[in-house]
C-alpha positions as CSV (number, residue, x, y, z in Angstrom):
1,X,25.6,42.5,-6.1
2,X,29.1,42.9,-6.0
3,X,30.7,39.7,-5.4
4,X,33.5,38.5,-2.1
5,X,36.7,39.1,-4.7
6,X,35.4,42.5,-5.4
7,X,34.9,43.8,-1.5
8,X,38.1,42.2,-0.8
9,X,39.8,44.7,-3.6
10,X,37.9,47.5,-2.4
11,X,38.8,46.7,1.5
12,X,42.7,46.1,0.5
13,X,42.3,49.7,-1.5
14,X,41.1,51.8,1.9
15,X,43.3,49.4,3.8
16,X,45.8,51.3,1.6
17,X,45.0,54.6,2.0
18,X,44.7,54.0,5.7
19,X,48.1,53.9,5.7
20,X,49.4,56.1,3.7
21,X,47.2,58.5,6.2
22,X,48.9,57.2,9.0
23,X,52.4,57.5,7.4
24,X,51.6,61.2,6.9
25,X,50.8,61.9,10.0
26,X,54.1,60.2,11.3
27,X,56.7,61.7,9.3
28,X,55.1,65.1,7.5
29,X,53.4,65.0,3.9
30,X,56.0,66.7,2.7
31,X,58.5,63.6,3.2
32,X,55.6,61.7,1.6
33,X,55.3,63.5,-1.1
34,X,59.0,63.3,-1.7
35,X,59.7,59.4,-1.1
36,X,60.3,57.6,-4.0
37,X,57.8,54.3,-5.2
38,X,60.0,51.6,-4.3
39,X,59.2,48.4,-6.6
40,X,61.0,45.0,-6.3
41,X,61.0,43.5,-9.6
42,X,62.4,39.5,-9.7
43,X,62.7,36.7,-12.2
44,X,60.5,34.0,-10.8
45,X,62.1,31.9,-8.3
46,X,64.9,34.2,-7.6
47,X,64.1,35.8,-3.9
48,X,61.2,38.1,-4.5
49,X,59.6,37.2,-1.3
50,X,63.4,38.5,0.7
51,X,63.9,41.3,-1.7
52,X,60.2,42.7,-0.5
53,X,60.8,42.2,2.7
54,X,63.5,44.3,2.9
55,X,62.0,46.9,0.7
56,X,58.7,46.5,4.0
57,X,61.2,47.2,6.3
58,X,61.9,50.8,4.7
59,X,58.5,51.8,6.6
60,X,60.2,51.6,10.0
61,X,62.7,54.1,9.1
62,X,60.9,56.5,7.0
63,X,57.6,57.8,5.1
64,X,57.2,54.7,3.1
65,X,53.1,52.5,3.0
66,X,53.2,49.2,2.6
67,X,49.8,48.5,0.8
68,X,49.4,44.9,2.0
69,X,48.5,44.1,-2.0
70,X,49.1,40.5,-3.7
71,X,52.3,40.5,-6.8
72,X,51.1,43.3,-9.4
73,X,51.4,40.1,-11.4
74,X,47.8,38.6,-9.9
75,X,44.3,40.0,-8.2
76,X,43.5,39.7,-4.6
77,X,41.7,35.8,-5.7
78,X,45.6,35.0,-7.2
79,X,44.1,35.5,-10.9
80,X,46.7,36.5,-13.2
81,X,46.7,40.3,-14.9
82,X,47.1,41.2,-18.2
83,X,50.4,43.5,-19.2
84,X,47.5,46.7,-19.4
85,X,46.4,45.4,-16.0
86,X,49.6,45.3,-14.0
87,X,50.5,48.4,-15.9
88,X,47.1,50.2,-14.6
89,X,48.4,48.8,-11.1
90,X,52.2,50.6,-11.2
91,X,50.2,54.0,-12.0
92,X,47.9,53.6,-9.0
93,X,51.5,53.8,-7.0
94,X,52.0,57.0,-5.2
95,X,55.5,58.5,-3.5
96,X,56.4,56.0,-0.6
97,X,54.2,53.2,-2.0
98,X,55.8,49.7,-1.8
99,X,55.3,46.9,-3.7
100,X,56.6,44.1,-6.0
101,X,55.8,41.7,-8.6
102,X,57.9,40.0,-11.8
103,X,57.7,42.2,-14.9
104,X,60.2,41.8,-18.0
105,X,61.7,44.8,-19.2
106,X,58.8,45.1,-22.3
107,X,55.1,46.3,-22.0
108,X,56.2,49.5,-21.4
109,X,57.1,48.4,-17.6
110,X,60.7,50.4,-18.5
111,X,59.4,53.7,-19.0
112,X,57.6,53.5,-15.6
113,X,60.3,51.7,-13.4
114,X,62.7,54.0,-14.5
115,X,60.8,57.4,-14.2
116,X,62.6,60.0,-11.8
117,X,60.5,58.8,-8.1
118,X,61.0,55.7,-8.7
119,X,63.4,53.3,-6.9
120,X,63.0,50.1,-8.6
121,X,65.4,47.1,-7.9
122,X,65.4,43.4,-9.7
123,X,66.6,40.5,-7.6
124,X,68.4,37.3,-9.7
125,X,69.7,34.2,-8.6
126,X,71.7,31.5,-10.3
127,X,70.0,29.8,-13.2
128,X,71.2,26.6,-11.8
129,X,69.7,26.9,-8.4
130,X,66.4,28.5,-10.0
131,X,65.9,25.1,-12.0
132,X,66.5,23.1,-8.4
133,X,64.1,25.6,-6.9
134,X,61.2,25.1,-9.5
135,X,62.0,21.5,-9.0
136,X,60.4,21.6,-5.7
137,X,58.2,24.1,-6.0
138,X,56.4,22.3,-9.0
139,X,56.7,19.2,-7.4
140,X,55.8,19.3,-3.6
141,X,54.6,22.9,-3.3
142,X,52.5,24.2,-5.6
143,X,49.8,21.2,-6.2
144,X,47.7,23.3,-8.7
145,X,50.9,23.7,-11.3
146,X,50.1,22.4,-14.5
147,X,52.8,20.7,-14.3
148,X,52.2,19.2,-11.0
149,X,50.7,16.0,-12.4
150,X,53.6,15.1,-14.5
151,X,56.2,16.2,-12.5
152,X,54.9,13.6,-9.6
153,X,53.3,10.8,-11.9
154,X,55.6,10.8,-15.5
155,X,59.0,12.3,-14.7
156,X,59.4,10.9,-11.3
157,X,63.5,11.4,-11.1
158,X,64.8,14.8,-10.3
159,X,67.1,14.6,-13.0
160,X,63.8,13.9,-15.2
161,X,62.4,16.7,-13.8
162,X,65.3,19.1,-14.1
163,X,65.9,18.2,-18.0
164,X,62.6,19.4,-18.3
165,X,62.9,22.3,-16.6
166,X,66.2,23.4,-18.5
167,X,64.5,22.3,-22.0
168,X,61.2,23.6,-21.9
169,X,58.1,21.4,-21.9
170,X,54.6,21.9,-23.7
171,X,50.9,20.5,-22.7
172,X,48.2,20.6,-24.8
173,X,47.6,23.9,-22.4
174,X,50.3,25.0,-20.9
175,X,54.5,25.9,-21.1
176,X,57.3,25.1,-19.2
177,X,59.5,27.8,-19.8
178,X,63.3,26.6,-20.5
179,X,66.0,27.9,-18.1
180,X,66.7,30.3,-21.1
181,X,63.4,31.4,-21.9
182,X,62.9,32.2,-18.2
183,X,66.0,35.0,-18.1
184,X,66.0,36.4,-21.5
185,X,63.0,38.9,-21.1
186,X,64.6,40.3,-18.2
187,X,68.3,40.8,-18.7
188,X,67.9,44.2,-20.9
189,X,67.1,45.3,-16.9
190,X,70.5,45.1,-16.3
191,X,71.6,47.9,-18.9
192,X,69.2,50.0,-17.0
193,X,71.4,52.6,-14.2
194,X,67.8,53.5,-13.0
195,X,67.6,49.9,-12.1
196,X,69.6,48.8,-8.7
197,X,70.4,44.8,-9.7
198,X,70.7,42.9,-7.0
199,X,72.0,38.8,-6.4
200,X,70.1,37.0,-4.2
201,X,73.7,35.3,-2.9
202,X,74.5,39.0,-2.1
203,X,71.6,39.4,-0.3
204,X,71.8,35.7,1.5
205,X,76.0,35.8,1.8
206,X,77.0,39.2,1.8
207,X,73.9,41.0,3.6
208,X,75.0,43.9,5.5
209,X,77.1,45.6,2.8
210,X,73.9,44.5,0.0
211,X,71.5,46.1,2.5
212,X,73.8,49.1,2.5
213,X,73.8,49.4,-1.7
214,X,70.2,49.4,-1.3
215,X,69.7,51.9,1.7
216,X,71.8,54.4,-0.7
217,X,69.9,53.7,-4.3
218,X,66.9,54.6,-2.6
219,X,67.5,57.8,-0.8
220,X,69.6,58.8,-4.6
221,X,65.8,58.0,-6.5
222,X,63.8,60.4,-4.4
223,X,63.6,63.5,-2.3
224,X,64.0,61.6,1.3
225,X,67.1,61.6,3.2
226,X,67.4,59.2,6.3
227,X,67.2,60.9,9.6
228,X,68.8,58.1,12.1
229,X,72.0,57.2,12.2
230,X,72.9,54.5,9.0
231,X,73.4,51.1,11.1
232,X,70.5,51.7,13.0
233,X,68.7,52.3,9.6
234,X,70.6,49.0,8.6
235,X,69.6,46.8,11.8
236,X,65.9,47.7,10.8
237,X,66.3,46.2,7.5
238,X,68.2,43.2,8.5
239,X,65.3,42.7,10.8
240,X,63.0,42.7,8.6
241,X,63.7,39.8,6.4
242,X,62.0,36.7,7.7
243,X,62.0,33.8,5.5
244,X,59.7,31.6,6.7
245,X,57.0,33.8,6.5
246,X,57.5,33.6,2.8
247,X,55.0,30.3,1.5
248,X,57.3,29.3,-0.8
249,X,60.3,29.6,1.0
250,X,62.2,25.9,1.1
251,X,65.5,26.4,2.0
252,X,67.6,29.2,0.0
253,X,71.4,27.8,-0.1
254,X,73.5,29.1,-2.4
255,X,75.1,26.6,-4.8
256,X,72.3,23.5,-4.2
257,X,72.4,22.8,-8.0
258,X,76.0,21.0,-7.0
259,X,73.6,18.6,-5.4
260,X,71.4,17.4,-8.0
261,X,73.4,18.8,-11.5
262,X,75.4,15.5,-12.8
263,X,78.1,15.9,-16.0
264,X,74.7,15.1,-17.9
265,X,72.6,17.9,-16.9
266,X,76.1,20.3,-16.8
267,X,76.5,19.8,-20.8
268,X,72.5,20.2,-21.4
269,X,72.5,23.4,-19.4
270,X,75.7,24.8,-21.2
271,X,73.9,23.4,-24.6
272,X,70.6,25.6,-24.0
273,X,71.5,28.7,-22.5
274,X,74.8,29.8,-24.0
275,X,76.6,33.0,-22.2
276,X,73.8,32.9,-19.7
277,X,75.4,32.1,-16.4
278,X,78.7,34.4,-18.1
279,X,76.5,37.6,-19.0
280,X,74.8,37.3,-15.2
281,X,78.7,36.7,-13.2
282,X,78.3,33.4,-11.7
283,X,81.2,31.8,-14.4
284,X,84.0,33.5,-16.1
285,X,84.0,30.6,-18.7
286,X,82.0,27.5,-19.5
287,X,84.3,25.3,-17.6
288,X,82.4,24.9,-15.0
């Protein structure tokens, strides 16, 4: 008997193709067909949730399906994928599909994302500001962490908590991974031109013009050109980002780590991730 998790998969799947049966009717198959696969890729922690959104709102203004599917990273019951897995679920994209998810450039994820048709963008944020984010997302959000338990009952100081999270911490059955080891899989994504790399402060600070970047890097990776006028195109992106619809959204300022970073946690940042915060632009030096 097939079980709740499996008719959930297979009503998400003709939920799906639903719409990409609506989108043809709308704007033509031959659009369709010619739409690019537009994947948002993000480091953990780093705006994933506002860089799909936008990429959602692409649907208003032209033959693109949102599939209403979970992370390629995780099953419709939240179980994580293997690499073959969440491979298997890129190749099951077609032309307009949209979707996102938090792949390292490895696992042969490179060779698909940067395929002609595709139009796949990676979203960053400051290091700094990642570590504050985990902070609270480990420690007041996400109760079924496995670091939950430690976070709220052994390292009860946020600077306790934020050493760990710029160290790395083991359990007998699990990893923290340092504020290093969290980057380093996905920076070769930014020697990829395929690859549109966005900030997330661009996309918080500087929106319009970031939209803009993004609104051309799509229509250059595929056969579909925009057929209303750009800021109209624009205004339908902008209003498509919605925050607090997102379940992990807390507050997404720009800079917090100045709150919580003392000279202590400055030195043991610099100590363990070298030319991080250089090679990603957010410090000429390490006098910071």
């Amino acid at each position: 008997m097939p079980t709740f998790d499996t008719l959930d998969e297979s009503a998400r799947w003709l939920r799906w193709q639903w719409r990409r049966w609506q989108t043809r009717r709308r704007w033509g198959a031959e659009a369709l067909r010619t739409a690019p696969r537009l994947f948002g890729n993000a480091i953990p922690k780093s705006g994933s949730h506002l860089l799909h959104q936008v990429l959602q709102g692409f649907a208003a203004i032209g033959p693109f399906v949102v599939p209403g599917m979970p992370p390629v990273n995780r099953d419709a019951a939240n179980r994580k994928r293997s690499w073959e897995e969440m491979a298997e679920q890129l190749q099951k994209m077609q032309p307009g599909d949209i979707r996102y998810g938090y792949l390292p450039a490895e696992h042969g994820f490179v060779e698909i994302l940067t395929s002609p048709g595709w139009a796949s963008l990676l979203i960053y944020r400051d290091p700094r500001d990642v570590a504050v984010s985990l902070m609270h997302y480990i420690t007041d959000r996400q109760l079924e962490h496995d670091f939950h338990q430690v976070f709220r009952e052994q390292l009860t100081t946020p600077k306790a908590r934020l050493r760990a999270i710029i160290t790395g911490m083991d359990l007998p059955h699990s990893h923290l991974r340092s504020s290093w080891e969290q980057y380093v899989n996905y920076l070769p994504w930014l020697d990829h031109p395929e690859v549109l790399s966005v900030r997330f402060e661009d996309l918080v600070l500087r929106r319009r013009q970031t939209l803009g970047q993004i609104l051309d890097f799509v229509q250059q990776r595929g056969g579909w050109r925009l057929t209303l006028p750009r800021e109209e195109a624009l205004d339908a992106l902008e209003a498509s980002i919605r925050p607090q619809r997102s379940g992990t959204f807390r507050k997404g300022l720009p800079g917090e780590w100045k709150e919580w970073f003392d000279d202590d946690l400055k030195q043991l940042f610099k100590a363990h991730t070298g030319d991080l915060l250089i090679r990603l632009g957010y410090e000429q030096d390490h006098d910071w």
